[in-house]
N, C-alpha and C positions, 0 to 999 in steps of 0.2 A: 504494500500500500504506500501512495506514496502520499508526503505530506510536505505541506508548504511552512508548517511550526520552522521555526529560528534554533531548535533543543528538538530530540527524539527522547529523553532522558532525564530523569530526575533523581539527583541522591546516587546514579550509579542503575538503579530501576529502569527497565524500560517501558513506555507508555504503553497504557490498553488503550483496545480501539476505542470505549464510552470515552477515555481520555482524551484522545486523540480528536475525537469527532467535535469534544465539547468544546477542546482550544482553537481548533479550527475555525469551530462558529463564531467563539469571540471576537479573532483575530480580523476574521472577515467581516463584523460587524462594526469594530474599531475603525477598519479600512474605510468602508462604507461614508462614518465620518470623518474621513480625512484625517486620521492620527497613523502614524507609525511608532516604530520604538526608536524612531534618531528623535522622536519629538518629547521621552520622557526625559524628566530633569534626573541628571545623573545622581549617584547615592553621595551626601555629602560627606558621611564618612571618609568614602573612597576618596576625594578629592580636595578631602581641606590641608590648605598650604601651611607646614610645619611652619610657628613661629621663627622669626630670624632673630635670636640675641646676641649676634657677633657683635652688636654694638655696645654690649654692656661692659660694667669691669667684670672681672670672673667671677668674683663673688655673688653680684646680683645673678649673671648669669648662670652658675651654678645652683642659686637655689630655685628659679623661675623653671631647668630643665626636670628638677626633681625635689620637688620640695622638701626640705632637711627631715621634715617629720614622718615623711614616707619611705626615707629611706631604712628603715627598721629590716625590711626586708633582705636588704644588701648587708644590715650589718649580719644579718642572721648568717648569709652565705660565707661570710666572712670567718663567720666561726665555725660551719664547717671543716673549713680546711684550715682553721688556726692563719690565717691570711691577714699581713698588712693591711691598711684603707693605702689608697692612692692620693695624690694630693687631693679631689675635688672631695671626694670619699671623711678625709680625714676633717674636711668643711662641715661637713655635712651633720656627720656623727656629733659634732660638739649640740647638737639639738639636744641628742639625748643624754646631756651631760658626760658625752666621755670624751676624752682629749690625750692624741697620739702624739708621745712624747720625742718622737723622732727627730735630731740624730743623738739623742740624751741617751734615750732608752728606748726599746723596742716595744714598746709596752702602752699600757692606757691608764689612764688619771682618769677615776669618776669624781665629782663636784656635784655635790646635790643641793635641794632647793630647802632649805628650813625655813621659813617665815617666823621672824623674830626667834630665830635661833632657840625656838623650845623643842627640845627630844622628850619624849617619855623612856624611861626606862627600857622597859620594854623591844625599843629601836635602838637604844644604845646598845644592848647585847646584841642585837642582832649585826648591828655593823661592826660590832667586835667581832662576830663571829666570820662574818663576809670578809673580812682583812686577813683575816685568820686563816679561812680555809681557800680563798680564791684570790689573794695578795701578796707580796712578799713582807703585810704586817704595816706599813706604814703608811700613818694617816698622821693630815694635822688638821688644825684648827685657822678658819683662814680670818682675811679682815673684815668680811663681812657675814661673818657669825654663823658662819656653813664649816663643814666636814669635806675634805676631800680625800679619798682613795687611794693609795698611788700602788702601780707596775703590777694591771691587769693583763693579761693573755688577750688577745683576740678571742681564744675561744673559751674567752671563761666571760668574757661582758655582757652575752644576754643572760646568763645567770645570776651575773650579780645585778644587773637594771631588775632582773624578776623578783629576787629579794628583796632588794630597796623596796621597792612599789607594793612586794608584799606585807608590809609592816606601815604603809600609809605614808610614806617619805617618795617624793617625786628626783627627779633629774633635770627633766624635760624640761629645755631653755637653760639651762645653767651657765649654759656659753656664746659667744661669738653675737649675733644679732640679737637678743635677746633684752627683758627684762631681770635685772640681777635678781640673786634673791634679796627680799626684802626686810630692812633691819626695823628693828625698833629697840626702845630700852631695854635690857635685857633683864632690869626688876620691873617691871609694866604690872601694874596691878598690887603691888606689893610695897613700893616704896613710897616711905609719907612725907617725902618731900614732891612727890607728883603733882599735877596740874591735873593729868589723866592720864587715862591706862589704854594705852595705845595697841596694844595687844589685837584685840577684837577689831580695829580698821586693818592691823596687817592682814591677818587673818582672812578678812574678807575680800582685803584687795586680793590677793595671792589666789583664793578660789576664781573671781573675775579673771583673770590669768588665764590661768589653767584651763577654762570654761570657751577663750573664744581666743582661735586659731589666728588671727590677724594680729593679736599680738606677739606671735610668732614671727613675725618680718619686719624688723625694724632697721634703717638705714646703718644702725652702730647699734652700738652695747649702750645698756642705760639702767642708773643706779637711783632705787629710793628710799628715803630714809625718813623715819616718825620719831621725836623726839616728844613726848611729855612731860618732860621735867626730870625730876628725882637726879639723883646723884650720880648714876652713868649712864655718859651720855650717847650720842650715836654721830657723832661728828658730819650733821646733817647737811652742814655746810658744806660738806665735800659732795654730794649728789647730783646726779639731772635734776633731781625734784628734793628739797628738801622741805620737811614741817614741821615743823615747831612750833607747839601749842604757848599760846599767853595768855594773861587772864587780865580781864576788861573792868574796871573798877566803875562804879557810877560814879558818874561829874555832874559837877554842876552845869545849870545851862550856859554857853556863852552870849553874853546880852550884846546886839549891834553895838557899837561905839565904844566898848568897853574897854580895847585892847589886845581882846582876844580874838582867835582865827576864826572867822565865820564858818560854822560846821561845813552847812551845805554845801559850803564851796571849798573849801581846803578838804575836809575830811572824806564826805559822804561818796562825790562822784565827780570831783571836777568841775561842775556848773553851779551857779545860783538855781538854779530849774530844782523839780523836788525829784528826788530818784525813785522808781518802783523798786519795792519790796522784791526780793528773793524770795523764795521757796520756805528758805527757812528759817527768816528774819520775822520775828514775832512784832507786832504793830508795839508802841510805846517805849522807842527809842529814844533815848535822851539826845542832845542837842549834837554830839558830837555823832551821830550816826550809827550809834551801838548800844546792844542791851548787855547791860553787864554778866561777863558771865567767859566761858572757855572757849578761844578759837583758834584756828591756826594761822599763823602768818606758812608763807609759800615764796619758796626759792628756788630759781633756776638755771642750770649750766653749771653747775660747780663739776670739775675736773682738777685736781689740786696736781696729776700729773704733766697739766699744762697749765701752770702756778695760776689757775684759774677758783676763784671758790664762786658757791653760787650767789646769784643776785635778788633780792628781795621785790617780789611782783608789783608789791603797794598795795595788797588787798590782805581782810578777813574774813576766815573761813568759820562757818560753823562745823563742828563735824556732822553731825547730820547728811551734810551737804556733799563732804570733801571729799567722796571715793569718786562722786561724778563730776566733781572738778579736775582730781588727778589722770580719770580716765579722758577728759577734753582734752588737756593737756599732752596726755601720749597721743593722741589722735590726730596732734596738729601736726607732732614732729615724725608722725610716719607720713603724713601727707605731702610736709613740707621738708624735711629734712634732704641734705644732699648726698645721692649717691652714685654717683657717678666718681665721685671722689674718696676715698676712705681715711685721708690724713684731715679732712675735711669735713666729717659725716656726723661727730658729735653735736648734742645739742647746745653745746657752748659756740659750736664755730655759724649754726646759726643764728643764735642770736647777737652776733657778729653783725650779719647782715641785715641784721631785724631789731630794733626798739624794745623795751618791754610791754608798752603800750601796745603795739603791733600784735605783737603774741597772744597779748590776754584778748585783745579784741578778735582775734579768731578762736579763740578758746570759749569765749560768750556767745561766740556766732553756734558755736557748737550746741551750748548750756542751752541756747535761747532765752536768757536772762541775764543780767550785769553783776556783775559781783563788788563787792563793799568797799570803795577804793579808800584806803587809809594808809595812806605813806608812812612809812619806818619816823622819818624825821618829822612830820607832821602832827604824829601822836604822842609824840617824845615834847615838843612845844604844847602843843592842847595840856598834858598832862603838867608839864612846869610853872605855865600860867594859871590854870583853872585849879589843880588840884594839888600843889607843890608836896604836901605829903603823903599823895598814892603814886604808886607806880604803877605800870603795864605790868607784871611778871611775868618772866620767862623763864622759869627753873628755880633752882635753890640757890642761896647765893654760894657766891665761890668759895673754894676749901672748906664747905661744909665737913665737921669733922677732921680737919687738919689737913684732909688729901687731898690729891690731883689725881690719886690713884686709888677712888673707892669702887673699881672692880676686884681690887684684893683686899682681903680683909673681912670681919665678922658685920655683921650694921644688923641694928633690927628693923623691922617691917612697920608695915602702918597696923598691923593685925598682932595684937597683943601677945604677947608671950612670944613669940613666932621669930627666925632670925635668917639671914641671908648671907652664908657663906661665899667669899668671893675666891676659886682656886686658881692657883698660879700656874698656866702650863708653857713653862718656858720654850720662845717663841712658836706657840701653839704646837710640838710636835707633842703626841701623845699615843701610848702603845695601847691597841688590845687587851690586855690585861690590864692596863689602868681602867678603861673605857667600863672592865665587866664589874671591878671593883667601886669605881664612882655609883654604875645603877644598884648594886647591892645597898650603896651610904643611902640613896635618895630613896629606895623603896622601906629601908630598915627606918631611918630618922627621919627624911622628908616626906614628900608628897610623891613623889616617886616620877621625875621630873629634874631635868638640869637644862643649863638655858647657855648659849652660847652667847658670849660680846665679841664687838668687830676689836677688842685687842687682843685677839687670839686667848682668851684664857677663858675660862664657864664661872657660872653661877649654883648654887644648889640652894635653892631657897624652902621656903616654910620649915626651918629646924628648930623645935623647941625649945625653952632655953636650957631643959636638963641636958640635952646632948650636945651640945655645941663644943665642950670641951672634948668631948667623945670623938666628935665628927673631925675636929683640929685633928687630935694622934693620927687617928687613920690616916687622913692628908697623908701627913710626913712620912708614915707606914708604906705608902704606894709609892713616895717621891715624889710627892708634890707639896705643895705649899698653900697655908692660908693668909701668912704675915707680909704686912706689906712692905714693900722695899722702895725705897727712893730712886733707884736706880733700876733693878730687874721689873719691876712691876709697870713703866716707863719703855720696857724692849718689844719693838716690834720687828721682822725681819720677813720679808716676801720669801717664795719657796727658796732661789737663787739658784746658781747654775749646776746641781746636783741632777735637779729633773727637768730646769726650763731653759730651750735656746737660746734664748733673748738676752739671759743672767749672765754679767760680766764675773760675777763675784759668789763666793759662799755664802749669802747672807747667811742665814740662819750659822751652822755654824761657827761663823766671824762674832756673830751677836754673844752668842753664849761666851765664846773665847773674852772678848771685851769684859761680860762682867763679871764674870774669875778676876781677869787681869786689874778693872778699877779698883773693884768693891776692896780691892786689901790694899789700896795705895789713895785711895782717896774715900771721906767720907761726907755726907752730905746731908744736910737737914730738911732741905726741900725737894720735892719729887722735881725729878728730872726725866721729860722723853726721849729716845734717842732709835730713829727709824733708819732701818738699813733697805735699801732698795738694789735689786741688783743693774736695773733696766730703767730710762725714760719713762717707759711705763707707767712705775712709781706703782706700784700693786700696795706698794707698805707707804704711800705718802709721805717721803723723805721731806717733800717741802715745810709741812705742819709741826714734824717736831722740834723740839729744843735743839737737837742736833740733828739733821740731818745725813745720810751718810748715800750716795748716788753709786754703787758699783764701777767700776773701770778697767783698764787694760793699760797699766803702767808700764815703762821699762826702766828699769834699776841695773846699773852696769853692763848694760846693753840685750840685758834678756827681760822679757814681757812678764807680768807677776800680777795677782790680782789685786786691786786698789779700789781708792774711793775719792769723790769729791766729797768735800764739806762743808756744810750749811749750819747755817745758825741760826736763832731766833723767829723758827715757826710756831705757829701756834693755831686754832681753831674755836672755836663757838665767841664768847665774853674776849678772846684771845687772840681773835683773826689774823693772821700775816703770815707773809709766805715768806721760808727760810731764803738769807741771801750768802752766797756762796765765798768762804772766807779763803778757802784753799785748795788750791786743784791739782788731781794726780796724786793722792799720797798712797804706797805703799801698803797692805795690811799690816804690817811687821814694824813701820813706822808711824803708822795710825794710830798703835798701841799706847806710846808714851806722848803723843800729838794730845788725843782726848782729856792725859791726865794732867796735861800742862794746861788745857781747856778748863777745865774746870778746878782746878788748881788757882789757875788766872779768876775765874770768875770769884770764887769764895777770898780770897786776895784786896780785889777792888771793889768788891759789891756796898751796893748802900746799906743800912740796916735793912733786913727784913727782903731785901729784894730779889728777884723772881730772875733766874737763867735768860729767861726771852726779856723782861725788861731791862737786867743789865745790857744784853746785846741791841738792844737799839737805841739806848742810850749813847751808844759810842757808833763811829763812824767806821768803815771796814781798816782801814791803815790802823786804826789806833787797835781794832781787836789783833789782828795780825799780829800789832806789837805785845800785847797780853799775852797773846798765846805763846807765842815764839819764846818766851822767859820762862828759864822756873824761877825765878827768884821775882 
């Protein structure tokens, strides 16, 4: 039989005649009106034109060929054969928190995500036990109050992502474009010198996270920080976003002609015009545009590795309000941020090209509503004129308790009887066996619960005050420490060139070396910080501390040795300034007696009473040079 069909065949089958006869009829019907098959539109599957991203930098176009989060599949094949990632590969991966240490170590670094650095128990054994069985054991504690993993196998990494994630602890994002993890006080909820307990916004911001995928693609890395008061703090200043709760006193009204700032127009919005209500601005504001009570001031582009801190918006936030102002905010800088460029990409370098006014007014565009404009310096005059004995507060006043360093040390709580141990994990490196011993302390005398700060060292809080002496021995038992030190409690030190390319220098073990070396040649009344960084980078914020110390690549009698630049007189929060550089190219081996001629020099010449960062900017860089450069 013969047939005019285009196919005799379907599937491999070949057609019955009912078959035949029916497609024939069709076909011949289709004819009839003038259709053929050059007339159907082709399948658009078949024919749609592969995006072209050759015009991207590799990065963008890397995640746009396969987006980081999808790649779970690749890492899985990866560990069938125990198999490197490849460059794009080793991009990619860092989504789901692990990071190829190559040409360090053949190995992978997991980084996971804590929000407000609280573990339960419970998770602490188990990451003790994940180092243990699937690690070479060595994890530390980083600056922003997370746990890292280090010298995973290839084919042990979906193992341990599947642990982590089985005990309620994520990964995902920990690295490269991403939203860091997210710090806040690390006593939040417990300490009575707080404003509030910031706790429950990280919390929630972090689920928002988690929840929607587009915060997965962001032009750079981006860091947030909640500060509520209390006595440690979260150097919020150094963030993309920082926040900082203050507390709003009732004033009196300012009366026209008086001498004081016309609310409406200074404080409230910029105009004489009356401003609409926000959302969560209750009616019966006093003159100055506020109802008394807790809000956060909001800062932007802080990057202290580009001696950058962040800048104050000029608004107040309720909290109420503030998850959906912080989430405006990330929406502008994924919109607007640059990426075509990566030295470039931060959100410090666009508000470079951008105003602060600019910003917030596309951040409002978002809100659909204005937000409380109340300038930094605006409210600081309202309050000297109108109210000369209230303040704004913004925390507890300084060296509450004598320190600068009450992440170490015993303090009690705002909850009666109750006390908050501050342990000392010198420059955060700490072993498995410490990790199962600490959750034993926190479930035997705490709440069964320890809480990570961005200075590498934990907290154990709710200890009642019978065990506190109990809970000290143990410390010392395991090797660590509760007492605070002027000097060790003060060390911070990034991973350095052990496990990371970038690292000119051994931070961490140079840091320890150092306070062996001071601590018995020098002694000191007031806390002293002293940040070792190996890289530009600044992962340890070299510029902020008292000392700063920048990693290098010296040469000493014609061979290359590791070194450091040295900076002086940083500081952060009440503190702000960015260290400036007194000495360049020193030696480690010569650093050693350099520091203690430092601080030698400073307790020498200091005023009564006065502070390492205000000696140093009292004098000019020649005349510290010349301090230093003496012992006598």
């Amino acid at each position: 039989m013969s047939s005019a069909l285009p196919f005799t065949e379907v599937a491999g089958e070949k057609l019955t005649s009912e078959q035949t006869a029916y497609l024939e009829g069709l076909f011949a019907g289709l004819k009839n009106r003038g259709l053929t098959f050059t007339d159907v539109a082709p399948n658009p599957a078949a024919t749609t034109v592969k995006p072209d991203f050759s015009s991207l930098i590799a990065e963008e176009r890397i995640k746009r060929e396969l987006h980081p989060l999808d790649s779970y599949a690749v890492l899985l094949e990866h560990a069938i054969a125990n198999k490197p990632p490849d460059k794009e590969n080793i991009f990619r991966f860092k989504w789901h928190g692990l990071f190829y240490l190559t040409p360090n170590k053949e190995a992978f670094m997991c980084r996971l995500r804590i929000p407000g650095g609280v573990v339960k128990s419970f998770q602490l054994r188990e990451l003790a036990r994940i180092a243990q069985e699937l690690t070479t054991g060595c994890v530390q504690i980083t600056t922003r109050a997370n746990f890292q993993l280090r010298l995973i196998e290839p084919k042990n990494a979906p193992e341990v992502l599947r642990r982590i994630q089985g005990v309620g602890l994520h990964t995902r994002g920990a690295g490269a474009d991403n939203i860091r993890n997210i710090t806040c006080n690390p006593t939040a909820g417990i300490d009575p010198h707080e404003l509030i307990d910031t706790l429950p916004l990280c919390h929630q911001l972090a689920q928002i996270i988690v929840n929607d995928r587009s915060f997965y693609d962001l032009p750079r890395k981006f860091n947030i920080a909640f500060d509520g008061g209390g006595l440690i703090g979260t150097v919020e200043d150094t963030n993309d976003i920082g926040l900082k709760a203050v507390k709003v006193a009732a004033q009196p009204s300012l009366a026209a002609g008086s001498g004081g700032i016309p609310a409406a127009k200074s404080i409230a919005h910029g105009s004489s015009e009356p401003r609409a209500r926000t959302p969560a601005e209750p009616a019966g504001k006093d003159a100055c545009g506020t109802t008394p009570g807790v809000y956060f001031r909001v800062a932007l582009g802080g990057t202290t590795g580009h001696e950058t801190f962040a800048r104050d918006l000029g608004v107040l936030v309720k909290p109420e309000e503030l998850l959906k102002v912080i989430v405006a905010i990330i929406r502008v800088y994924i919109a607007r941020g640059n990426r075509s460029d990566r030295k470039k990409a931060r959100l410090k370098h666009l508000l470079e090209t951008w105003t602060l006014e600019q910003y917030l007014a596309e951040t409002e565009k978002l809100l659909g509503y204005p937000l409380l404009r109340v300038p930094v310096e605006v409210a600081a005059e309202v309050t000297r004129r109108t109210c000369p004995s209230t303040e704004i507060q913004s925390g507890p006043p300084p060296h509450v308790g004598g320190y600068r360093h009450p992440h170490v040390g015993v303090y009690p709580q705002k909850q009666k009887g109750l006390n908050y141990v501050g342990v000392a994990v010198p420059v955060g490196q700490i072993t498995p066996k410490q990790m199962l011993r600490l959750a034993d302390l926190a479930d035997n005398y705490g709440s069964g619960e320890v809480r990570l700060t961005v200075w590498q060292n934990l907290v154990i809080p709710n200890i009642p005050d019978a065990f506190v002496e109990t809970v000290k021995k143990a410390l010392v038992k395991m090797g660590l420490h509760w007492q605070p030190s002027n000097l060790r409690s003060g060390l911070v030190a990034c991973t350095g060139n052990s496990y990371c390319k970038f690292a000119s220098s051994n931070t961490k073990g140079h840091a320890l070396e150092l306070a062996d070396y001071l601590e018995k040649r020098v002694e000191l009344d007031q806390p002293i910080n002293i940040h070792l960084t190996g890289c530009p980078n600044s992962c340890a914020q070299h510029y902020v501390g008292d000392v700063g110390l920048l990693g290098a690549k010296v040469k000493v009698a014609g061979e290359t040795v590791e070194g450091y630049h040295v900076f002086v007189g940083g500081g952060f929060g009440g503190n702000q300034a960015v260290g400036r550089q007194v000495f360049q190219g020193i030696s480690f081996e010569q650093l050693k007696p350099m520091l203690e001629r430092i601080l030698k020099g400073y307790l020498r010449h200091r005023q009564a009473g006065e502070s390492f960062q205000k000696f140093t900017q009292r004098h000019d860089l020649n005349t510290l040079q010349a301090i230093f450069s003496n012992d006598e």
